[in-house]
N, CA, C and O atoms as a CHARMM CRD file, in Angstrom:
* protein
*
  192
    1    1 UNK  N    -12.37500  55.61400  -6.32900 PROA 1      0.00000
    2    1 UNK  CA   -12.08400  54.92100  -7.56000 PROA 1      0.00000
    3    1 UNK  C    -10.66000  55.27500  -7.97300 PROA 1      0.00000
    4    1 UNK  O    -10.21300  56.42000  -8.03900 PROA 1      0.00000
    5    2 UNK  N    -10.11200  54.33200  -8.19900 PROA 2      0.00000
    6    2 UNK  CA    -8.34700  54.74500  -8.72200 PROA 2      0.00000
    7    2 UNK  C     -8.66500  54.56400 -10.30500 PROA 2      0.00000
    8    2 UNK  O     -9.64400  54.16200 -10.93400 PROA 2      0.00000
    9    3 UNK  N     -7.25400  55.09700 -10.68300 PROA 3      0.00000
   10    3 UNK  CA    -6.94600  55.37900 -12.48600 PROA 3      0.00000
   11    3 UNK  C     -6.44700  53.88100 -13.01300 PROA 3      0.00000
   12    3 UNK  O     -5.96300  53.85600 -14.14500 PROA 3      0.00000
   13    4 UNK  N     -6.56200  52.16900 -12.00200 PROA 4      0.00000
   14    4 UNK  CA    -6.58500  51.43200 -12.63400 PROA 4      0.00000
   15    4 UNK  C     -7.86900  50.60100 -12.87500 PROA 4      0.00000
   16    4 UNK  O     -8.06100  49.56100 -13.50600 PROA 4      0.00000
   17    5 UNK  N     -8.71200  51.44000 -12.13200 PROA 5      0.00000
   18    5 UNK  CA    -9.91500  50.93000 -12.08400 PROA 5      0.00000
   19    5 UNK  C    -10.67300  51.03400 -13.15400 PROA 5      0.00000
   20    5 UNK  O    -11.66400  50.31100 -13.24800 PROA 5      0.00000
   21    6 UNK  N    -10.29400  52.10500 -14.32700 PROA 6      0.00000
   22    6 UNK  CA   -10.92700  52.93600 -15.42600 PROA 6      0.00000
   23    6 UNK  C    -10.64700  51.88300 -16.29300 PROA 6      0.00000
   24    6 UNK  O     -9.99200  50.90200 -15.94300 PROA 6      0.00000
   25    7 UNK  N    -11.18800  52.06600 -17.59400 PROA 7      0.00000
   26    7 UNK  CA   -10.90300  51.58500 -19.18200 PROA 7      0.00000
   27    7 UNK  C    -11.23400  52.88500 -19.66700 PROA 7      0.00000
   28    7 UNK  O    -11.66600  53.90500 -19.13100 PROA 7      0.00000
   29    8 UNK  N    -10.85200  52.51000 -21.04800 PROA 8      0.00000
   30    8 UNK  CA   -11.13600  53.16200 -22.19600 PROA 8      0.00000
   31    8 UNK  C    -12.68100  52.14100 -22.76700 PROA 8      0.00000
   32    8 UNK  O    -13.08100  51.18600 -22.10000 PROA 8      0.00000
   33    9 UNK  N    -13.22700  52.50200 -23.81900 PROA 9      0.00000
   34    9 UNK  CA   -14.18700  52.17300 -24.44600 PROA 9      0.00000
   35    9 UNK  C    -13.65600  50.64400 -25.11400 PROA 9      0.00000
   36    9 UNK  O    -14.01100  49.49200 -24.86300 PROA 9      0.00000
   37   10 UNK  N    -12.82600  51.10400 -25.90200 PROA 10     0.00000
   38   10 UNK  CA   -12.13200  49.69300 -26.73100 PROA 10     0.00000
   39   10 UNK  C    -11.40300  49.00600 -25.55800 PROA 10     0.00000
   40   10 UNK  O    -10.94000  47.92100 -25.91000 PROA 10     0.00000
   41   11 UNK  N    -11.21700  49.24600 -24.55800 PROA 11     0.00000
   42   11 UNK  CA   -10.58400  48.08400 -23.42800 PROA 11     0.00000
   43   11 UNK  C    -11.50200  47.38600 -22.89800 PROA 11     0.00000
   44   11 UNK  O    -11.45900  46.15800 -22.83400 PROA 11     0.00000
   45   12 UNK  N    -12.75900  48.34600 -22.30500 PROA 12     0.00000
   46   12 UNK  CA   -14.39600  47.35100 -22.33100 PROA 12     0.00000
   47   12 UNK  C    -14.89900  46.80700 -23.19200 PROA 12     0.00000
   48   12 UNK  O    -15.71800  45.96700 -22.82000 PROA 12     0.00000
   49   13 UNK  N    -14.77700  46.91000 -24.22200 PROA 13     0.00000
   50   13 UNK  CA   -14.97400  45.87400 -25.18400 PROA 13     0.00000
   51   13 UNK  C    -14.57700  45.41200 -25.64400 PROA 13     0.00000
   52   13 UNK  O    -15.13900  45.29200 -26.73300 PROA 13     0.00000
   53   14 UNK  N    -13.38900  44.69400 -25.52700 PROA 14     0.00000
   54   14 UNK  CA   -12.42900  43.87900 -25.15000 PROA 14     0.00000
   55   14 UNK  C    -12.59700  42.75300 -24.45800 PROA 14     0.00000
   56   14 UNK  O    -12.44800  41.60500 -24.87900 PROA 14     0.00000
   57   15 UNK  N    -13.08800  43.29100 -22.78800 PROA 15     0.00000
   58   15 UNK  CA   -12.86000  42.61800 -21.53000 PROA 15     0.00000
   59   15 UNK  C    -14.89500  42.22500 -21.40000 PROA 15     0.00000
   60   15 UNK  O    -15.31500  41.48000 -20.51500 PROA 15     0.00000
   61   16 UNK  N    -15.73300  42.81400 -22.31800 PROA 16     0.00000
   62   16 UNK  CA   -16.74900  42.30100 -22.35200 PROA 16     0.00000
   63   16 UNK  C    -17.40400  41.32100 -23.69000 PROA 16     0.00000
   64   16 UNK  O    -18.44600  40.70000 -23.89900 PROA 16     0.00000
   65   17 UNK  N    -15.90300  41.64700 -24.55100 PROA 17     0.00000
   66   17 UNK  CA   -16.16200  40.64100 -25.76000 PROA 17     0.00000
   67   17 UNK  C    -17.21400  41.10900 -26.69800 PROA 17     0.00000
   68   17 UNK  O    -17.56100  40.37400 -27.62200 PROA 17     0.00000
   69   18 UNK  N    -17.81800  42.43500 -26.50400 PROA 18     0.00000
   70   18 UNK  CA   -18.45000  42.75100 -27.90900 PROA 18     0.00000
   71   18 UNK  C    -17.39200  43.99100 -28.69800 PROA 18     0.00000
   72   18 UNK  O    -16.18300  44.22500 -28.68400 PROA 18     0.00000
   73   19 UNK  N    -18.82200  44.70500 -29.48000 PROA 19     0.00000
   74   19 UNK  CA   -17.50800  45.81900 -29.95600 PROA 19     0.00000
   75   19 UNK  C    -17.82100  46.95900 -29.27300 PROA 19     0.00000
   76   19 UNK  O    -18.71400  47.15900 -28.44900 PROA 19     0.00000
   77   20 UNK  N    -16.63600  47.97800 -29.89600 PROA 20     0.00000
   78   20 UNK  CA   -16.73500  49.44900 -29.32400 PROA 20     0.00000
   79   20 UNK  C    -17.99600  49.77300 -29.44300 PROA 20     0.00000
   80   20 UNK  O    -18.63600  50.29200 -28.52800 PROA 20     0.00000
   81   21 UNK  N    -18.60300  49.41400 -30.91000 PROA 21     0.00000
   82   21 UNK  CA   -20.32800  50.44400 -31.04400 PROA 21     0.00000
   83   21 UNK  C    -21.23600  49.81800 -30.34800 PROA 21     0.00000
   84   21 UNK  O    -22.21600  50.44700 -29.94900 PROA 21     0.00000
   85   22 UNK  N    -21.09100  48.52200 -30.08200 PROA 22     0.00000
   86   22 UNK  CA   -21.84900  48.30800 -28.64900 PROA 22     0.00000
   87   22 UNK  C    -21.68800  48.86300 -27.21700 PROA 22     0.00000
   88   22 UNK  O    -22.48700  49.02900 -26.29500 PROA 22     0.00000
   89   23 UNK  N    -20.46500  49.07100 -27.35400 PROA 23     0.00000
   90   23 UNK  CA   -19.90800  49.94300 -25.80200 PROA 23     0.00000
   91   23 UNK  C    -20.42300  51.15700 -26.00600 PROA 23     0.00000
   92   23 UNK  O    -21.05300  51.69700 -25.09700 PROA 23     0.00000
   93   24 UNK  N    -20.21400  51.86900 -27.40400 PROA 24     0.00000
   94   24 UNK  CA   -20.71300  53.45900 -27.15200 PROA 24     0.00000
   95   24 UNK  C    -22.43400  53.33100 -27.18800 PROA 24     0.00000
   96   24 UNK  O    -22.93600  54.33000 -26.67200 PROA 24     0.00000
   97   25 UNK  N    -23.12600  52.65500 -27.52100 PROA 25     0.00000
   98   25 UNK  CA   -24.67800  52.55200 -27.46300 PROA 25     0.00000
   99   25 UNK  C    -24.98000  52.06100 -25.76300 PROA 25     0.00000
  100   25 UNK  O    -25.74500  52.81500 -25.16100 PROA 25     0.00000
  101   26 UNK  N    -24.59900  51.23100 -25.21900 PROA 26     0.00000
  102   26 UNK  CA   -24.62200  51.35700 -24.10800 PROA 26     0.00000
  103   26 UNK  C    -24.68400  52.54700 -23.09100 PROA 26     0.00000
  104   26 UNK  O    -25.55400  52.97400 -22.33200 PROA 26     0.00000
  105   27 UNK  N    -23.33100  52.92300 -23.40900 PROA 27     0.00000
  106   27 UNK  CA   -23.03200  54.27900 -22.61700 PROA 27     0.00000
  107   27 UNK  C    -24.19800  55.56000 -22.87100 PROA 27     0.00000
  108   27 UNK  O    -24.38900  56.49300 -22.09100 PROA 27     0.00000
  109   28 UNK  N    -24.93800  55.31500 -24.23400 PROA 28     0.00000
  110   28 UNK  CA   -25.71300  56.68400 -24.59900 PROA 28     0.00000
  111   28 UNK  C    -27.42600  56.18100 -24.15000 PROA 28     0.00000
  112   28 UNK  O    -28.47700  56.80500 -24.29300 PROA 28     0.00000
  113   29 UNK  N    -27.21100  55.03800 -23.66600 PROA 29     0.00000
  114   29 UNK  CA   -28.69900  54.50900 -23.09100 PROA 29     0.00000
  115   29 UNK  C    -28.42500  54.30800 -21.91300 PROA 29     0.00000
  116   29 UNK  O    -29.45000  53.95600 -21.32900 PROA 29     0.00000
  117   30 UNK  N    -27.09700  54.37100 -20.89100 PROA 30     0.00000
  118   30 UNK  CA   -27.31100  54.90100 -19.55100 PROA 30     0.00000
  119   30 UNK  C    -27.06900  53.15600 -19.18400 PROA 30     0.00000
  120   30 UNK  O    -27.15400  52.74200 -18.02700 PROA 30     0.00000
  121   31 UNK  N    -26.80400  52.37600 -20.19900 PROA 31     0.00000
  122   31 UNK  CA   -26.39200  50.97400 -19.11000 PROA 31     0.00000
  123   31 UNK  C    -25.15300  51.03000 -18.41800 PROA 31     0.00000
  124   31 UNK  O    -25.04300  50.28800 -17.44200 PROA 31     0.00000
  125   32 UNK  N    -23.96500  51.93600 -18.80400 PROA 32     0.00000
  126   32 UNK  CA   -23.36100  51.63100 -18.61900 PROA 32     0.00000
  127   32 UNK  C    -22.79500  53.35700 -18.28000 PROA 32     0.00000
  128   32 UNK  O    -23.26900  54.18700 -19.05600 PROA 32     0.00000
  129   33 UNK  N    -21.85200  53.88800 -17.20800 PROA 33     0.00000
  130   33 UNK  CA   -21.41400  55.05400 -16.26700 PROA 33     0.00000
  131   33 UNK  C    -20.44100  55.09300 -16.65900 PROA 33     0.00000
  132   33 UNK  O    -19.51900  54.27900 -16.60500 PROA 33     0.00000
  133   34 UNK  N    -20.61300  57.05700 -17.57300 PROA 34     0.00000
  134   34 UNK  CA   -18.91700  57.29200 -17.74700 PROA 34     0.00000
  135   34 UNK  C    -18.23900  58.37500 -17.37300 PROA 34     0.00000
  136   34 UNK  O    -18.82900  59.44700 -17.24200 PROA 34     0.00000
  137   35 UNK  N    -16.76800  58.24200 -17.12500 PROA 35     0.00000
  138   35 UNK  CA   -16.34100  59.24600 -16.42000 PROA 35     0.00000
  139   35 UNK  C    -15.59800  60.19000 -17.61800 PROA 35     0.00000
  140   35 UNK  O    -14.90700  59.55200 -18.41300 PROA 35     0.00000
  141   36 UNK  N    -15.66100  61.28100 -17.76400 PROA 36     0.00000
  142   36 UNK  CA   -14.83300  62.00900 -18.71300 PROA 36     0.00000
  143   36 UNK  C    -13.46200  62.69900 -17.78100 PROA 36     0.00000
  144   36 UNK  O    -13.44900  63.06700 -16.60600 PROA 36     0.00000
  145   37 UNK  N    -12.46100  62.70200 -18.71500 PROA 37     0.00000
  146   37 UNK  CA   -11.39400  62.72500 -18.34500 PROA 37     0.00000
  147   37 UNK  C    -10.35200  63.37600 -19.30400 PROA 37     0.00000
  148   37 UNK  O     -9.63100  62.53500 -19.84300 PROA 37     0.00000
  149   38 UNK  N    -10.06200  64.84800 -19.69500 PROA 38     0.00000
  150   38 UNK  CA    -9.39800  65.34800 -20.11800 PROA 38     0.00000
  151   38 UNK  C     -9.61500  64.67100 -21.68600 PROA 38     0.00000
  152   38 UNK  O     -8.78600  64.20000 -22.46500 PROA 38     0.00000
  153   39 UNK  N    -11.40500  64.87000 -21.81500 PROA 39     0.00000
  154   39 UNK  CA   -11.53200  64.62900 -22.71400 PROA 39     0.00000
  155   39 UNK  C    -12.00100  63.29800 -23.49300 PROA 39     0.00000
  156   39 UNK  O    -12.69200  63.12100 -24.49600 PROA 39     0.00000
  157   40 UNK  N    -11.25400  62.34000 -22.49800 PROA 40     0.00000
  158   40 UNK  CA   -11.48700  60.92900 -23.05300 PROA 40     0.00000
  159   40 UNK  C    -12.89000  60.57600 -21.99000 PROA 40     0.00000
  160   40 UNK  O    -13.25800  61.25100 -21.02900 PROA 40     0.00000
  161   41 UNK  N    -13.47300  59.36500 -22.49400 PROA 41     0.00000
  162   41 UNK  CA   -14.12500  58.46700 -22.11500 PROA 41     0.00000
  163   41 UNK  C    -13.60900  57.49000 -21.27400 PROA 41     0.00000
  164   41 UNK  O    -12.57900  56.97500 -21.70800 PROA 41     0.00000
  165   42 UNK  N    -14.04000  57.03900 -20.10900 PROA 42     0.00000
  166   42 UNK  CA   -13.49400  55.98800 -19.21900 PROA 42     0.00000
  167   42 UNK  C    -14.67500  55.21700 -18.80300 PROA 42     0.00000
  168   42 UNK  O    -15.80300  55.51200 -19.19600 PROA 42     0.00000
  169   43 UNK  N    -14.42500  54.20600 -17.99100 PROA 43     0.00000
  170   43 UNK  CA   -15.19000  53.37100 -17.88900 PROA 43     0.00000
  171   43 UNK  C    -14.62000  52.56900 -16.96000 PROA 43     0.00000
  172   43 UNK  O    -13.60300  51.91700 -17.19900 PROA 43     0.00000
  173   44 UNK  N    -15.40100  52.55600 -15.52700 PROA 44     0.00000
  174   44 UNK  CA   -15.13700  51.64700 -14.07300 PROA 44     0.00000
  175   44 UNK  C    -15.36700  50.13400 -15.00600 PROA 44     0.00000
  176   44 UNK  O    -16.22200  49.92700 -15.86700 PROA 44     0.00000
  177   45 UNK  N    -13.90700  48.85700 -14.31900 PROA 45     0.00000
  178   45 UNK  CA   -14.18600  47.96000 -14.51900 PROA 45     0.00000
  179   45 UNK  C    -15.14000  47.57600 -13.53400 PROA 45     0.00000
  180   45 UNK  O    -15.36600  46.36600 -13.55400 PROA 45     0.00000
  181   46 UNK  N    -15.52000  47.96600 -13.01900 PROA 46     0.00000
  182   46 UNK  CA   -16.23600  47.34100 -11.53900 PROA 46     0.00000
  183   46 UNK  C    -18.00300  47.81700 -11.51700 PROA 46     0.00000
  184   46 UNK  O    -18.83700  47.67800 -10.62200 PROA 46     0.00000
  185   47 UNK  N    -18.12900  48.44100 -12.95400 PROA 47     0.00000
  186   47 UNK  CA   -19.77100  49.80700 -13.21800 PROA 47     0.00000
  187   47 UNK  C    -21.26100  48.51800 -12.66800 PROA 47     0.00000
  188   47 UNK  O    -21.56500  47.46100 -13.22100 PROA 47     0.00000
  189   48 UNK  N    -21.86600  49.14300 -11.48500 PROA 48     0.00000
  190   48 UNK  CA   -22.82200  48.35600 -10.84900 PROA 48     0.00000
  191   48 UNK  C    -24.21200  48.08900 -11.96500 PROA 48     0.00000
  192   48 UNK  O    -25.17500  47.41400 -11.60100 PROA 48     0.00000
């Protein structure tokens, strides 16, 4: 996985058209795979 492959939270929800608190409820019910990263939250554009 490369570092352009990642988002941030607010860039996925963005590029999935809802909001962030839908992105972070996702992420805490496991739909959606995250990578931590010096802290931040990331997110594969490509998450199966």
């Amino acid at each position: 996985m490369l570092v352009g492959d990642l988002v941030t939270t607010k860039e996925a929800a963005e590029l999935l058209r809802v909001s962030p608190w839908t992105v972070s409820a996702w992420l805490s019910q496991g739909k959606l795979r995250r990578v931590k990263a010096g802290g931040r939250t990331l997110i594969a554009k490509a998450d199966p």
